[in-house]
Backbone bond lengths (Angstrom), bond angles and torsions (degrees), N, CA, C in turn:
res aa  C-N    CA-C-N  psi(-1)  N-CA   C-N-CA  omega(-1)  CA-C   N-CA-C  phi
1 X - - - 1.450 - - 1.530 107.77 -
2 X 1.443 127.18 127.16 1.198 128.87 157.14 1.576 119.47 -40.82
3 X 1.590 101.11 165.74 1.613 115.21 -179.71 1.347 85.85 -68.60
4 X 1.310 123.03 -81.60 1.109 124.67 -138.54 2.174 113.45 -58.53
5 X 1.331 109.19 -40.66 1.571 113.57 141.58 1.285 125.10 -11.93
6 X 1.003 99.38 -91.44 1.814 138.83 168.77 2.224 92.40 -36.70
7 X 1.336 112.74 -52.26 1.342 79.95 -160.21 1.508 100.87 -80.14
8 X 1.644 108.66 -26.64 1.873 102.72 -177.12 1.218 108.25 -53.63
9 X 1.532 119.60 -52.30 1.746 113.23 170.79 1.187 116.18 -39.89
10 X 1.461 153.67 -31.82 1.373 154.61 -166.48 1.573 99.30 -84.25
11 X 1.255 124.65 -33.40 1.239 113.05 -166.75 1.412 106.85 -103.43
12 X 1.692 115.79 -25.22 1.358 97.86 153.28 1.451 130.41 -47.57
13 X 1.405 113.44 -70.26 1.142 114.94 157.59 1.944 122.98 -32.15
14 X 1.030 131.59 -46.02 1.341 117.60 158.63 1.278 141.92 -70.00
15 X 1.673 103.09 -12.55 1.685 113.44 173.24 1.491 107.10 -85.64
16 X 1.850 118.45 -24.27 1.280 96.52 172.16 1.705 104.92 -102.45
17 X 1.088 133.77 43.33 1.265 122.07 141.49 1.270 121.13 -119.65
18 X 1.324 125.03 -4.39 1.578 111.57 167.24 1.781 90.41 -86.56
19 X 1.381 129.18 -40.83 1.510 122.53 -174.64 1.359 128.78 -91.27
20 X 1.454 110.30 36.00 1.843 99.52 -154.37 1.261 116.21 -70.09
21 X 1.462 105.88 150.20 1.627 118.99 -160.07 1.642 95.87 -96.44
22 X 1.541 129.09 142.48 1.238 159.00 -134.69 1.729 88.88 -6.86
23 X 1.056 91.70 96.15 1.650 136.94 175.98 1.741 92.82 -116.50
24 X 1.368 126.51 124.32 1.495 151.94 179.17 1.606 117.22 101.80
25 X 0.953 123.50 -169.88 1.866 139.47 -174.90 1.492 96.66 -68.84
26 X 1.338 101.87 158.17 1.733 123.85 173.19 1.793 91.68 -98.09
27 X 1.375 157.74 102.77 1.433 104.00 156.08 1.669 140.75 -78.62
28 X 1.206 112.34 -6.83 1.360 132.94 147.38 1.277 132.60 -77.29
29 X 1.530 116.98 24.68 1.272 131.74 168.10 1.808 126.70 -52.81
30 X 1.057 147.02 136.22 1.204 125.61 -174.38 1.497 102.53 -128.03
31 X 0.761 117.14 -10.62 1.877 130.53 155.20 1.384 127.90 -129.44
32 X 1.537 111.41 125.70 1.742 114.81 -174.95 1.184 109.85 -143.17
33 X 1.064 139.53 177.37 1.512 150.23 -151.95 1.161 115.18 153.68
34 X 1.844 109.21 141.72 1.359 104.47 -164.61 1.590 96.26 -113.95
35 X 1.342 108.01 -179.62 1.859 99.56 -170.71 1.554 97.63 -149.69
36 X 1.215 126.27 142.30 1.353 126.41 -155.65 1.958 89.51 -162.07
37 X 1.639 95.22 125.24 1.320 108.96 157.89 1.218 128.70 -120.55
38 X 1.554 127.36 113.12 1.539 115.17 -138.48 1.660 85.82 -99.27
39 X 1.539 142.66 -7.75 1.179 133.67 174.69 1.472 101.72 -63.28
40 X 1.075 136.33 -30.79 1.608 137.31 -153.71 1.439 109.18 -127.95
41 X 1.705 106.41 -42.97 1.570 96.50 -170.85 1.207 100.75 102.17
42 X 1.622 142.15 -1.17 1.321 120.59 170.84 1.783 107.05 -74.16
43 X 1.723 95.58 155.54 1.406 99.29 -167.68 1.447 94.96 -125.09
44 X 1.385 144.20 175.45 1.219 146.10 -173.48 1.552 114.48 -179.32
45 X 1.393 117.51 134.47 1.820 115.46 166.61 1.536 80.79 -135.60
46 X 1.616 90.74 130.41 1.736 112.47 148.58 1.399 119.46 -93.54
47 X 1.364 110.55 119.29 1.477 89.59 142.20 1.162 138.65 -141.63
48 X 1.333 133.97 158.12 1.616 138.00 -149.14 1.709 100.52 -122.49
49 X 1.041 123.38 132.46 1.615 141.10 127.41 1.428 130.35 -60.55
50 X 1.476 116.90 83.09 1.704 108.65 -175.39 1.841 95.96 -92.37
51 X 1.026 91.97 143.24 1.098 122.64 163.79 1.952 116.07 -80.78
52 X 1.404 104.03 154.34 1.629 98.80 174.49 1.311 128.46 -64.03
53 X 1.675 96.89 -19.77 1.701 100.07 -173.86 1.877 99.35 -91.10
54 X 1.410 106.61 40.94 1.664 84.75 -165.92 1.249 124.89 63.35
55 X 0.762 135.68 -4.38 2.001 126.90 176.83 1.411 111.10 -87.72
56 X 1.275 115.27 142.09 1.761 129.49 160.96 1.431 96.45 -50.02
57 X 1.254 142.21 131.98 1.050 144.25 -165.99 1.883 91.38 -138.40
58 X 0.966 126.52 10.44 1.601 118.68 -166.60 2.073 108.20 159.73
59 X 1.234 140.35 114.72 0.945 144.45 -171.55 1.501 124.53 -123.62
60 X 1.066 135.40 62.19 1.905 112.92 177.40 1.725 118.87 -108.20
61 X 1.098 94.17 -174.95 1.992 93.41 -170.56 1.509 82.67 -156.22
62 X 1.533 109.51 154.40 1.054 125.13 164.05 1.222 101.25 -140.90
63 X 1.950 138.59 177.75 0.962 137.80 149.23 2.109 88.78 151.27
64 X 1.790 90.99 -174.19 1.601 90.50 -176.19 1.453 99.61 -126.32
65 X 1.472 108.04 152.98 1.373 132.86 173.81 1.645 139.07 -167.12
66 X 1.135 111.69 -155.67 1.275 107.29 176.80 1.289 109.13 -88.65
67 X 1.552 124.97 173.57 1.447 121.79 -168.81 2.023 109.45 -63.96
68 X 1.521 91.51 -40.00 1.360 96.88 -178.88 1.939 117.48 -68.11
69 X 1.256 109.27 -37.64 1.358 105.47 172.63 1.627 104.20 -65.82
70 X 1.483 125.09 -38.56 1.536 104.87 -176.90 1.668 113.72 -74.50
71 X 1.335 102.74 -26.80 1.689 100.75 -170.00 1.452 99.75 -69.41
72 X 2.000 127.43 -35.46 1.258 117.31 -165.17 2.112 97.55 -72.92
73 X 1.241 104.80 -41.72 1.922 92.48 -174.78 1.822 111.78 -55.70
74 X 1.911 95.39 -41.74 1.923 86.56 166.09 0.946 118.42 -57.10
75 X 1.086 147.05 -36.32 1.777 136.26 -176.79 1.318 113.22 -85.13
76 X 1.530 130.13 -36.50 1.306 133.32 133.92 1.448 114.98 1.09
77 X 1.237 98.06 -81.40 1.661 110.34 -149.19 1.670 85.58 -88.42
78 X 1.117 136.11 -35.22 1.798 117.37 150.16 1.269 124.41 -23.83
79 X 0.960 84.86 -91.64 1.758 91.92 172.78 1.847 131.85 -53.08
80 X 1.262 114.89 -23.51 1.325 123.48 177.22 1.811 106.19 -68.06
81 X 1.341 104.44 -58.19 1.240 119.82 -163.49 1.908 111.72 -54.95
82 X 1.737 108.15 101.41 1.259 127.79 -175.58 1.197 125.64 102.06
83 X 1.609 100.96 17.99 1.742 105.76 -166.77 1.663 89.66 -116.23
84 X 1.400 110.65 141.02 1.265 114.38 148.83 1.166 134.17 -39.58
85 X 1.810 124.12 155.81 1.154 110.90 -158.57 1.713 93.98 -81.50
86 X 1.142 120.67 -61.62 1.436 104.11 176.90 0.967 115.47 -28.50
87 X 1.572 154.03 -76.04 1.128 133.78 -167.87 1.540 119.89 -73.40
88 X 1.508 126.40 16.10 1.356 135.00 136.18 1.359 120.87 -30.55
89 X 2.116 92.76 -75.04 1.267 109.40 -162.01 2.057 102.56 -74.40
90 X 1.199 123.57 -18.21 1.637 126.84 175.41 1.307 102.05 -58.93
91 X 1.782 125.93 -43.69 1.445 106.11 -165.79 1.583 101.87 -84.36
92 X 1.296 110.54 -35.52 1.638 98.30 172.30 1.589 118.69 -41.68
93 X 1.126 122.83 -46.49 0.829 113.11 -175.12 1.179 113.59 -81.81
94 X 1.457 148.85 -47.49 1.240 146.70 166.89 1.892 112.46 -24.84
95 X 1.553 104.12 -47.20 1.223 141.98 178.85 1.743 121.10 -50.10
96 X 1.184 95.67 -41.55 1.719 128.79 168.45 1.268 116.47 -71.20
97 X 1.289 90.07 -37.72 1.610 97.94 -172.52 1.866 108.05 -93.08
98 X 1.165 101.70 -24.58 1.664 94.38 -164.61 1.841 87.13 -91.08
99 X 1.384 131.60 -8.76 1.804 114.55 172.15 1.478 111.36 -99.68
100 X 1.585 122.75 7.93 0.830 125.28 134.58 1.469 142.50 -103.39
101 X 1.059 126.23 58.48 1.271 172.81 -139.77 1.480 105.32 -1.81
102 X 1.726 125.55 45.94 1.529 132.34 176.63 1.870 85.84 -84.64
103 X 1.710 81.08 -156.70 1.524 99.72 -177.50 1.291 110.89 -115.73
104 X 1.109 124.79 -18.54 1.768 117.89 168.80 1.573 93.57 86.74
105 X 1.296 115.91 50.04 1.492 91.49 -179.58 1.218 111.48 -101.19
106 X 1.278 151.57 11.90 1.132 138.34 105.42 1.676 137.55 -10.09
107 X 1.280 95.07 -17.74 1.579 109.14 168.84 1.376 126.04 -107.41
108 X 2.245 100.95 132.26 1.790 74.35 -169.06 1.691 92.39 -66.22
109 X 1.595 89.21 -164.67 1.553 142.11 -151.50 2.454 77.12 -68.03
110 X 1.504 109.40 -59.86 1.356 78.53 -163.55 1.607 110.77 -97.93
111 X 1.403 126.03 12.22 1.498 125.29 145.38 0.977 119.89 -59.52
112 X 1.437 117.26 -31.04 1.524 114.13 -170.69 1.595 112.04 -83.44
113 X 1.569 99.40 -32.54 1.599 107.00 171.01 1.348 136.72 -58.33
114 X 1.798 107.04 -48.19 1.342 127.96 137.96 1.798 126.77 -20.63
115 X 1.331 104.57 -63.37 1.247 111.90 179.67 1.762 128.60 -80.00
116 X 1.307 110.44 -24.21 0.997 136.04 172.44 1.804 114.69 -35.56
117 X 1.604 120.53 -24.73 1.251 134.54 -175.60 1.712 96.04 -52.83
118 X 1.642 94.70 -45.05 1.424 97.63 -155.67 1.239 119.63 -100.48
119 X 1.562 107.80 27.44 2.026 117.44 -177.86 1.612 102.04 -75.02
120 X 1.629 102.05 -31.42 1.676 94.18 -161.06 1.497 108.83 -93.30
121 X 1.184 100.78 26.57 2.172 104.74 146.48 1.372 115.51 -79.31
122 X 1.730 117.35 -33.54 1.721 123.35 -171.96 1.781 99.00 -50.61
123 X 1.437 130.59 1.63 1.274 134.98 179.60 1.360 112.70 -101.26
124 X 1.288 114.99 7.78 1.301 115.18 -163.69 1.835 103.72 -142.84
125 X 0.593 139.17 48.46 1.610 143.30 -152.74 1.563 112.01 -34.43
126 X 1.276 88.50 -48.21 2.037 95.19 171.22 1.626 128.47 -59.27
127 X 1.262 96.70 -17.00 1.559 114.98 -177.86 1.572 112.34 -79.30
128 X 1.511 94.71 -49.59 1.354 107.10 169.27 1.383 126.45 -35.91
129 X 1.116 121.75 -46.92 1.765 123.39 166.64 1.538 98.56 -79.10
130 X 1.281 141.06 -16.17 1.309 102.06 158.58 1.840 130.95 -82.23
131 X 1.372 79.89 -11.44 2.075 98.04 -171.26 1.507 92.28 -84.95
132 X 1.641 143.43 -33.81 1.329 134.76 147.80 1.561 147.84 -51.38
133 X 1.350 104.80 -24.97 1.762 130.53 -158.03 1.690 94.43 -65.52
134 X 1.579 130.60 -50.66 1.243 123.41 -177.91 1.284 108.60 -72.88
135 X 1.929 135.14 -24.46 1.021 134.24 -151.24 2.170 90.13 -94.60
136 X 0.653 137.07 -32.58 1.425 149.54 166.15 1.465 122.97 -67.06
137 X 1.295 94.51 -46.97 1.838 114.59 161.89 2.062 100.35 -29.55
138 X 2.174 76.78 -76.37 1.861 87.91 -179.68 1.268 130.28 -47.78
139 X 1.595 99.70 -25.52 1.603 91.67 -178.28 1.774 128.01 -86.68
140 X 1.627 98.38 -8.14 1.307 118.43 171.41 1.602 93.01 -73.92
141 X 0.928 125.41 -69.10 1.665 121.20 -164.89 1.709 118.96 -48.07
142 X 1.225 86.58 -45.28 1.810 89.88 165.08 1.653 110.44 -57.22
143 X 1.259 98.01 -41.51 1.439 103.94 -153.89 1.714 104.92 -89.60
144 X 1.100 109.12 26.43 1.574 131.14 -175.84 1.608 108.20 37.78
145 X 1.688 116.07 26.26 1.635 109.09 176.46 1.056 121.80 -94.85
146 X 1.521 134.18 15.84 0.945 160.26 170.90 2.302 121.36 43.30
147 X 1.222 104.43 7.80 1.232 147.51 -156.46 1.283 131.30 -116.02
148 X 1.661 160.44 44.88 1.150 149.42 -156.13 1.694 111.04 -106.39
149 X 1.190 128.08 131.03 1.686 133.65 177.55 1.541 104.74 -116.85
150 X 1.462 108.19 120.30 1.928 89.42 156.62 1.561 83.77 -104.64
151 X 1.609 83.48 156.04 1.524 110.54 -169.88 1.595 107.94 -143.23
């Protein structure tokens, strides 16, 4: 990856953690889950609004962390918000795959572009559970376990 790459990714990643977008409580939430990484101390609650047709109908997270755990739940909850739950659980995984340094090809061409800020943690292994902790969070809340650990 180029410098100049490399530095726009840094500031993405730093514009959504000093600014993160639906940053506070849902109170009409109908799925939540909290997310806890006990290597680091990042902390996290999702919560989601599903709708009947399956769709994210409403998304926020609050909690404290490192820049990278808050910037990965802001782009999270970007991208989640109006998407079906299947294609929830597709970018997670695409998502999983591109901070551990695959290709996400499961993702189209501009999810993958979108997300791409956050590939160059797969260099850092410890980071990695913080660039995951909200993305696991969500999948507990869908997944009514109310509970997420990276470990």
């Amino acid at each position: 990856m180029d410098a100049h790459l490399r530095e726009l990714y840094q500031e993405i990643i730093l514009d959504h953690s000093r600014h993160p977008r639906h940053f506070g409580t849902l109170t009409d939430a109908n799925h939540r889950a909290d997310g806890f990484n006990p290597l680091c101390g990042d902390k996290v609650s999702i919560y989601l609004k599903v709708n009947g047709e399956d769709r994210i109908e409403d998304i926020a997270f609050e909690g404290k962390g490192c820049a990278i755990s808050v910037a990965s739940a802001s782009l999270m909850s970007e991208m989640l918000k109006g998407r079906k739950v299947d294609e929830a659980e597709t970018l997670m995984g695409g998502f999983l795959e591109l901070v551990k340094g695959g290709e996400g090809a499961d993702l189209s061409d501009d999810d993958r572009e979108y997300l791409e800020a956050m590939a160059g943690v797969s260099a850092f292994p410890m980071r990695v559970k913080s660039a995951t902790l909200a993305w696991h969070a969500m999948k507990s809340a869908l997944e009514g376990d109310g509970t997420a650990k990276t470990e």
